[in-house]
C-alpha positions in Angstrom: 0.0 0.0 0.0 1.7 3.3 -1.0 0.3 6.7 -1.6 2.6 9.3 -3.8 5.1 6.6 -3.9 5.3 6.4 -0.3 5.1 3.6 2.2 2.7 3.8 5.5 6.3 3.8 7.5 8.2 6.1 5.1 4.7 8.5 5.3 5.4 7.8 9.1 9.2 9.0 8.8 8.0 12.4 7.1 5.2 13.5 9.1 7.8 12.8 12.2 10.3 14.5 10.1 8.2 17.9 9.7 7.0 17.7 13.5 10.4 17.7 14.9 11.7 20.6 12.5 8.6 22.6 13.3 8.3 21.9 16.7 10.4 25.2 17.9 7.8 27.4 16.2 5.0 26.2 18.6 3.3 27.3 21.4 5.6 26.5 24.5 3.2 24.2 26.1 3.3 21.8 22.9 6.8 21.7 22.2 7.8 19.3 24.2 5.3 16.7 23.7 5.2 16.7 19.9 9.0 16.6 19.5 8.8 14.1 22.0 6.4 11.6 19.8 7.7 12.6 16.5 11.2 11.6 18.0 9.8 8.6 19.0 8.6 8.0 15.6 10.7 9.1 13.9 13.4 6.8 15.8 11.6 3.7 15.3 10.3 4.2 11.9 14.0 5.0 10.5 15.4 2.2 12.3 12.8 -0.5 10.5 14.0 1.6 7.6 17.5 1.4 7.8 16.8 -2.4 8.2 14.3 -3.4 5.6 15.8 -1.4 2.9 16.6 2.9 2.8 14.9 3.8 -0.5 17.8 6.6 -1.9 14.4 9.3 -1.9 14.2 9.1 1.8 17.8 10.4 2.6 17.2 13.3 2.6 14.2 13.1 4.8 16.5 10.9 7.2 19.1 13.7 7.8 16.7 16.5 8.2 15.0 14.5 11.0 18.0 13.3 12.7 19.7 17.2 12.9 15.8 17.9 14.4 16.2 15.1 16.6 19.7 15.9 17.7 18.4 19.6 18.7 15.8 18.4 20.2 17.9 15.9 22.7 20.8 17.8 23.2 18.1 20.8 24.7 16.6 18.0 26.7 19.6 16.7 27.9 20.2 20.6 29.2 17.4 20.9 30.6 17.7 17.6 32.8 21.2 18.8 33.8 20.1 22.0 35.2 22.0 24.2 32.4 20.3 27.1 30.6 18.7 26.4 27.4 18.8 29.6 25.0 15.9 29.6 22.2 17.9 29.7 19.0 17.2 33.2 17.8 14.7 33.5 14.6 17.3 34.5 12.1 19.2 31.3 12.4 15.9 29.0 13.1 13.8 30.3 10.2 17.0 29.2 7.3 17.3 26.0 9.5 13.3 25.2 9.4 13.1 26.0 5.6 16.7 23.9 4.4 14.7 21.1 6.5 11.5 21.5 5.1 13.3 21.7 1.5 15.1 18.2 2.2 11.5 16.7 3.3 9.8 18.2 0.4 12.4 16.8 -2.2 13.1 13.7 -0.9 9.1 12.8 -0.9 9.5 14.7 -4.3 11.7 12.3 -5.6 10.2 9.4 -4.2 6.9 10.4 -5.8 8.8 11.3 -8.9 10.4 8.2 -9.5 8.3 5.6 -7.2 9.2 1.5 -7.3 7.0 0.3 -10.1 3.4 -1.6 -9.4 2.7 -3.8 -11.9 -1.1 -4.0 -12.9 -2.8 -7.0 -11.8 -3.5 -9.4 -15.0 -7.1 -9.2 -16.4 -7.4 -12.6 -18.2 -8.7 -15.8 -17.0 -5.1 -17.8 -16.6 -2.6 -17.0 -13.8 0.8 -16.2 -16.0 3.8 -18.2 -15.7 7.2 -17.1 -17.1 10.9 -18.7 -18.0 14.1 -17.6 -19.7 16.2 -18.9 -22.6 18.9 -18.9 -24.6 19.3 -19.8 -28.3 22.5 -19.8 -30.9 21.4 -19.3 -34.1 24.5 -21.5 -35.9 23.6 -19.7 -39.1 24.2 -16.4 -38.6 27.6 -15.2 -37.7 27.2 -12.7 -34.7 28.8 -9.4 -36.8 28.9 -6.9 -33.6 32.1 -9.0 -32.9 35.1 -9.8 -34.8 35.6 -13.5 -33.1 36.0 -16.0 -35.5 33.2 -18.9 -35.0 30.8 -16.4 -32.7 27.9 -16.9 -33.7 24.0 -14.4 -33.1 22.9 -15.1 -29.3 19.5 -14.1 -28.2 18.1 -14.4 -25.0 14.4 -15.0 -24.8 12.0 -14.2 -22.0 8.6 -16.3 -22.1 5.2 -15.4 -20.6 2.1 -18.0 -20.4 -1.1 -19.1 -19.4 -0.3 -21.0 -16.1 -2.9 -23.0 -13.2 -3.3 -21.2 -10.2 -0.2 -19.8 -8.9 -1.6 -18.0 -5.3 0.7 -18.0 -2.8 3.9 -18.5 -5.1 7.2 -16.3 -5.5 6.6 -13.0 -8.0 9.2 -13.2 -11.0 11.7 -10.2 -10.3 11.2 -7.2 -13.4 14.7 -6.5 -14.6 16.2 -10.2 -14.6 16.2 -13.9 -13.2 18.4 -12.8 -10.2 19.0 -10.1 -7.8 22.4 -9.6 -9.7 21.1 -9.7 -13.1 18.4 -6.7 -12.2 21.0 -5.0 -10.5 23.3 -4.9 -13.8 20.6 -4.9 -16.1 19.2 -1.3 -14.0 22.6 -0.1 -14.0 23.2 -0.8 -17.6 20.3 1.2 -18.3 21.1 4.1 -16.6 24.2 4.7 -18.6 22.4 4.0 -21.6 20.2 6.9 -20.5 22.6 8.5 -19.2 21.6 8.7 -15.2 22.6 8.1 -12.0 22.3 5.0 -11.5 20.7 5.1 -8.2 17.6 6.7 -10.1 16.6 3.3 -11.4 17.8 1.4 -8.0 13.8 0.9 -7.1 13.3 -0.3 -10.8 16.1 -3.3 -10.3 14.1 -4.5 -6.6 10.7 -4.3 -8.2 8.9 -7.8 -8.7 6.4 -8.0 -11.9 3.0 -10.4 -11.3 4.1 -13.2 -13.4 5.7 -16.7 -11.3 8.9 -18.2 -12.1 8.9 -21.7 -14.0 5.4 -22.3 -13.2 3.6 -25.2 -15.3 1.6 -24.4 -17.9 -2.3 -23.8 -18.0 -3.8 -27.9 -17.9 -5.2 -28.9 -20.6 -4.4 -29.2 -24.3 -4.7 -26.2 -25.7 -2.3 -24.8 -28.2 -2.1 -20.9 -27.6 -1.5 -18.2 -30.0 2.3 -16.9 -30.0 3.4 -13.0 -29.7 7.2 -12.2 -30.5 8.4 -8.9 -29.4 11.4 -6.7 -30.0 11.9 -3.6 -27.4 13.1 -0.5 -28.2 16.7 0.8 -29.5 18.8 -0.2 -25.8 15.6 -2.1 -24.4 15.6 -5.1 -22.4 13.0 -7.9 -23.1 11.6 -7.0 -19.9 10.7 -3.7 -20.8 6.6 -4.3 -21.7 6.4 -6.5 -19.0 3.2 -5.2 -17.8 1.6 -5.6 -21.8 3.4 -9.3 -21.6 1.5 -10.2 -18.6 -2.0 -9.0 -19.8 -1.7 -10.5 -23.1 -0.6 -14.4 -21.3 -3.0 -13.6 -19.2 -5.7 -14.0 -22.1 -4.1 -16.8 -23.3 -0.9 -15.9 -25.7 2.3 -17.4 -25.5 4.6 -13.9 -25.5 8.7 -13.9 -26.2 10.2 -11.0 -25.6 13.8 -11.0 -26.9 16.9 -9.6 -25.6 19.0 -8.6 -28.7 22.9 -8.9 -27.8 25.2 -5.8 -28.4 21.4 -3.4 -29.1 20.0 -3.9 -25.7 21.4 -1.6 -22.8 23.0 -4.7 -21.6 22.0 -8.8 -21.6 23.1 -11.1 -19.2 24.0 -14.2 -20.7 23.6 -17.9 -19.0 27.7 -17.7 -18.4 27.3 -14.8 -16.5 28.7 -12.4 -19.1 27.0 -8.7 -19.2 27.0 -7.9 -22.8 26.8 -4.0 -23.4 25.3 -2.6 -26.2 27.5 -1.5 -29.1 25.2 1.1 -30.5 25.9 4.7 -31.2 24.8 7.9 -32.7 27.8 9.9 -35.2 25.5 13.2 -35.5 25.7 12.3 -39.1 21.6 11.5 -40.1 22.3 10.1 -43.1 24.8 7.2 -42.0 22.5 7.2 -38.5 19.5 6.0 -40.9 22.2 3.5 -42.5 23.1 1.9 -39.4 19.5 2.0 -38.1 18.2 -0.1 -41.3 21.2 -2.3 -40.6 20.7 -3.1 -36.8 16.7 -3.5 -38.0 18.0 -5.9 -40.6 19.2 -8.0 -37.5 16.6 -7.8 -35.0 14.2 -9.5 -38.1 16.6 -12.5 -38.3 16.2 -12.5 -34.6 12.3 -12.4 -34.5 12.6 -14.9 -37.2 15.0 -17.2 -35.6 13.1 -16.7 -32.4 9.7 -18.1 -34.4 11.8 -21.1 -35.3 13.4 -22.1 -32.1 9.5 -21.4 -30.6 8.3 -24.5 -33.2 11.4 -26.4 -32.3 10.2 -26.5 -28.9 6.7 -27.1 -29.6 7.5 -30.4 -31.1 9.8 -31.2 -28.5 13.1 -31.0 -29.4 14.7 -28.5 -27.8 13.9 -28.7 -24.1 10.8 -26.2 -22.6 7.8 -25.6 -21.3 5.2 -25.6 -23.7 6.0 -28.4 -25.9 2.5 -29.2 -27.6 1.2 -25.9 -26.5 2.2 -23.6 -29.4 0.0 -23.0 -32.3 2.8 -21.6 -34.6 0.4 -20.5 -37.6 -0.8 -17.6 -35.3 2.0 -16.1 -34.4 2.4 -12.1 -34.5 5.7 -9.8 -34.9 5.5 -7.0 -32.6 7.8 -4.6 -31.0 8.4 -0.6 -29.7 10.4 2.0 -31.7 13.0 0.3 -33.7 11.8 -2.8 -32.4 8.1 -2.1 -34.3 10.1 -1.4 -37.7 12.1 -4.9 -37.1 8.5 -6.5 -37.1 7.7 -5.0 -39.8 10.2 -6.1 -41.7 10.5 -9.5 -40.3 6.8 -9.6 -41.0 7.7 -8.9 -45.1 10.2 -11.6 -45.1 8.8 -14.0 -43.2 5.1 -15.3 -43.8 4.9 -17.4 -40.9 3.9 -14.0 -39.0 0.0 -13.8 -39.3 0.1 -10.3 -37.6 1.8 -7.1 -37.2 2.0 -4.9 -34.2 4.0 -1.7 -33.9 4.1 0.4 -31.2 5.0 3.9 -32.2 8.0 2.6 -34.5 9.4 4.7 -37.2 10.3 2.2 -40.3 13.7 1.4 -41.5 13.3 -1.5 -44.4 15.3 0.6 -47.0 13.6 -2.0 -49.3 9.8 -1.7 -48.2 7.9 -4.0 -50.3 4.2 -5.5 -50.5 3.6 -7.9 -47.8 0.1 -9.8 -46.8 -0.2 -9.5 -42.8 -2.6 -7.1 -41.3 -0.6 -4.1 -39.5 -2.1 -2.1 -36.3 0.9 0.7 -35.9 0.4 2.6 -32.6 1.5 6.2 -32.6 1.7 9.5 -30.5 0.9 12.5 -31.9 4.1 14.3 -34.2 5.0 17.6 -32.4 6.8 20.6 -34.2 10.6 19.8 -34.4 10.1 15.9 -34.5 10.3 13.5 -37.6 7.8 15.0 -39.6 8.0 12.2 -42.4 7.3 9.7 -39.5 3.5 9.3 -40.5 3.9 9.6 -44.1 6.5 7.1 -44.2 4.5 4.6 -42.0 1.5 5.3 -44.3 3.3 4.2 -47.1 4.2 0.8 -45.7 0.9 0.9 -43.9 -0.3 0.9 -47.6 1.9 -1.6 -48.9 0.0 -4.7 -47.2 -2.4 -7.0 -49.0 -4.7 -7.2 -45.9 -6.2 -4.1 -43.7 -4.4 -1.6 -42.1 -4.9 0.4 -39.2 -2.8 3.6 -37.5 -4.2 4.8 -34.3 -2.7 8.2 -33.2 -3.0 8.3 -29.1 -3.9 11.8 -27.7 -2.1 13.1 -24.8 0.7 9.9 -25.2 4.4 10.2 -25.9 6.9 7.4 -26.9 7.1 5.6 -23.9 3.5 5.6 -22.8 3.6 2.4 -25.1 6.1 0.6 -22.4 6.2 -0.3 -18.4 8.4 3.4 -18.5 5.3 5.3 -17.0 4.8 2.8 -14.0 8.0 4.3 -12.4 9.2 7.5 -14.4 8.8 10.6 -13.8 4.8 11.7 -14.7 6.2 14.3 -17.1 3.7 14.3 -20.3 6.9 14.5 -22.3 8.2 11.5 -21.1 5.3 8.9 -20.6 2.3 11.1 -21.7 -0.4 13.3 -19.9 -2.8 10.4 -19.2 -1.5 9.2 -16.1 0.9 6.3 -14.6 -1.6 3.6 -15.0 -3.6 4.9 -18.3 -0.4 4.1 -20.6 0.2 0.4 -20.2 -3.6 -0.3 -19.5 -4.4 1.4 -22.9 -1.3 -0.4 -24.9 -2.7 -4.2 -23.7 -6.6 -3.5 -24.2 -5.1 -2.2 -28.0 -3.8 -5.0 -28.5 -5.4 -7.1 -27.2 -8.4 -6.2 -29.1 -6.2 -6.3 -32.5 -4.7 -9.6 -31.3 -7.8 -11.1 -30.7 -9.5 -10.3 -34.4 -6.1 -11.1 -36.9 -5.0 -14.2 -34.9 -8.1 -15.7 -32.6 -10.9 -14.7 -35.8 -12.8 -13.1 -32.9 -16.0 -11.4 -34.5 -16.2 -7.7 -33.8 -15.9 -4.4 -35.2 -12.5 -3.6 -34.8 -12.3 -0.1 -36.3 -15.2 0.6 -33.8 -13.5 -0.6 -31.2 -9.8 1.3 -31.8 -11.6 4.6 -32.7 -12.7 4.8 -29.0 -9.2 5.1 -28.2 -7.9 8.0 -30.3 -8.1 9.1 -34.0 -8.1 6.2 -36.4 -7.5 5.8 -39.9 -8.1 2.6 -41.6 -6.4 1.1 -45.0 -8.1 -1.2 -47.0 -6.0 -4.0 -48.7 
């Protein structure tokens, strides 16, 4: 239970926190009493604290109640040893009250700012189990590295329908291990370039889904749904979407691309750090872009492959039988949507295409039969303008319908888990809220999902309109 990204005990250590910094400026029969309670609170609270887990936010909040507290028992301690007590004139207690106030205000500021993220409980009828993997594709050399023999790596996270899991462990977000979220969070923030401690709630949080639980019972084979994160993302970073759509009964594989992604752990232990960089140079950044695309496809692809391999049993996994590889959808965020797309156009395996506000880089666009639901926020002055003429184009290209649904009041990463524990700043994540972002992107898609791979009667162009301005492209 939080409330502005607060705990009931770190709420506890603030109101304490205020009461002992204010507790000079009120009326002499009060003083002692309150600072004596908040002390007492405060004490107890930030000891539990200091055990369980300081949060970096509360810091702040910590030292400005312990200077109070000090004060306030070194007068005590005067006043029990008979020795004058002098009230600390106003010109040095007002700049002490406000720097103490200021450290209150922005630790709870940060804290609320960047809060640990709370993963929506999943809607659907299963319970959602999840594993990880690792596949070699032998056919592709791995060309981020110049080792002879290295071959293309990816390492796959799985989400599925799964029995009842109550009273079982919560998978952690950011990795199989405490170690792995820890490097994965810190790989991140250089990525983004933060502190890293900014994303240190991010690498403890625990997503919904249950480690290596069994599948659903029964003998049905589910839909599959591959996706490809954004340029740096992990395959953790639409957990919240994953969960939702398993949840309903897909099969999702979220793929951690080697050398792209901030950083992949690999079953060895080795961190793998991306490779990728911007020269300032557009045109040979749109080169390397279509070339790093080019890859994530044969990934997707391979990905598809290894997914029928274990269907029938022989490679080793959990949903051998389950699988029903002729609906399968491509999807993915950013540069990960324009990989689907293009792994959609070479591959006709993929039923289904789903991007989520990705900008396409197949140098080679060319008609393709899938049906495409592309995902978008709304172009502002000084962005890509060619973004939506150039995904109307390919939009156009396909031998089945089209749809592009511009989201109002959404940004790039309302599409993503980002909004669930980044700052609320409508530039960032959107104007719609922490919640509204993720909730939207999985009742999307899931709605789109449903009609191209489960035939689920409905009018879907009624049913997308209601969630911003759609436009529609016959085949």
């Amino acid at each position: 239970m939080t409330f502005l990204g607060l705990s009931l005990l770190e709420i506890l250590a603030v109101l304490a926190t205020v009461a002992l910094v204010l507790a000079r400026w009120l009326p002499p029969p009060a003083r002692r009493p309150v600072a004596t309670a908040a002390g007492a609170v405060f004490a107890a609270s930030a000891l539990v604290l200091a055990v369980s887990g300081l949060r970096w936010p509360l810091v702040p909040v910590l030292a400005a109640g312990g200077v109070a507290l000090a004060a306030a028992v070194f007068v005590r301690w005067r006043e029990r040893a008979g020795r004058p007590v002098r009230r600390t004139r106003w010109w040095v207690a007002v700049p002490a009250a406000v720097a103490g106030l200021g450290l209150v205000v922005g630790g709870a500021g940060a804290s609320w700012a960047l809060p640990s993220p709370v993963f929506p409980k999943p809607p659907g009828a299963y319970a959602v189990g999840t594993t990880v993997v690792q596949w070699t594709d032998a056919d592709r050399p791995e060309t981020f590295t110049a080792e002879p023999g290295d071959r293309r790596t990816v390492v796959v996270q799985l989400w599925y329908p799964s029995g009842d899991t109550t009273g079982t462990r919560r998978s952690r977000y950011l990795g199989r291990t405490a170690q792995e979220a820890r490097l994965v969070a810190a790989g991140a923030a250089g990525y983004l370039g933060v502190p890293g401690f900014m994303l240190d709630e991010v690498a403890r949080a625990h997503a919904r889904s249950t480690p290596e639980a069994p599948v659903a019972r029964g003998s049905e084979r589910f839909p599959v749904v591959l996706f490809s994160p954004g340029l740096g993302g992990v395959r953790t970073q639409n957990t919240a979407w994953a969960e939702d759509l398993a949840s309903r009964g897909y099969v999702v594989a979220g793929i951690d691309h080697p050398y792209d992604s901030a950083l992949v752990v690999l079953e060895d232990g080795r961190a793998v750090r991306t490779r990728l960089a911007a020269t300032g140079d557009d045109a040979e950044d749109a080169r390397r872009a279509a070339g790093w695309t080019a890859i994530r496809a044969g990934d997707l692809g391979f990905v598809l492959t290894q997914l029928g391999r274990m269907h029938g049993g022989e490679i080793q996994g959990p949903l051998a039988g389950r699988l029903d590889l002729s609906r399968a959808a491509a999807t993915g965020h950013s540069l990960g949507g324009a990989a689907a797309l293009q792994a959609a156009r070479q591959d006709s395996r993929f039923a289904a295409v789903l991007v989520l506000d990705g900008y396409p880089r197949d140098p080679a666009a060319r008609e393709f039969r899938q049906p495409v639901l592309a995902l978008t926020h709304a172009i502002a002055p000084g962005e890509e303008q060619d973004y939506l003429s150039r995904l109307t184009r390919v939009l156009q290209l396909s031998r089945a319908t089209g749809y592009r649904l511009i989201v109002p009041g959404s940004a790039h990463l309302t599409f993503t888990d980002a909004p669930l524990y980044l700052p609320p700043l409508p530039s960032l994540i959107g104007s719609s809220g922490r919640a509204a972002g993720p909730r939207l992107t999985s009742e999307v898609s899931a709605a789109f999902l449903g009609a191209t791979l489960r035939g689920e009667r409905t009018d879907l162009a009624s049913t997308l309109s209601r969630y911003g301005e759609l436009t529609t492209f016959p085949p």
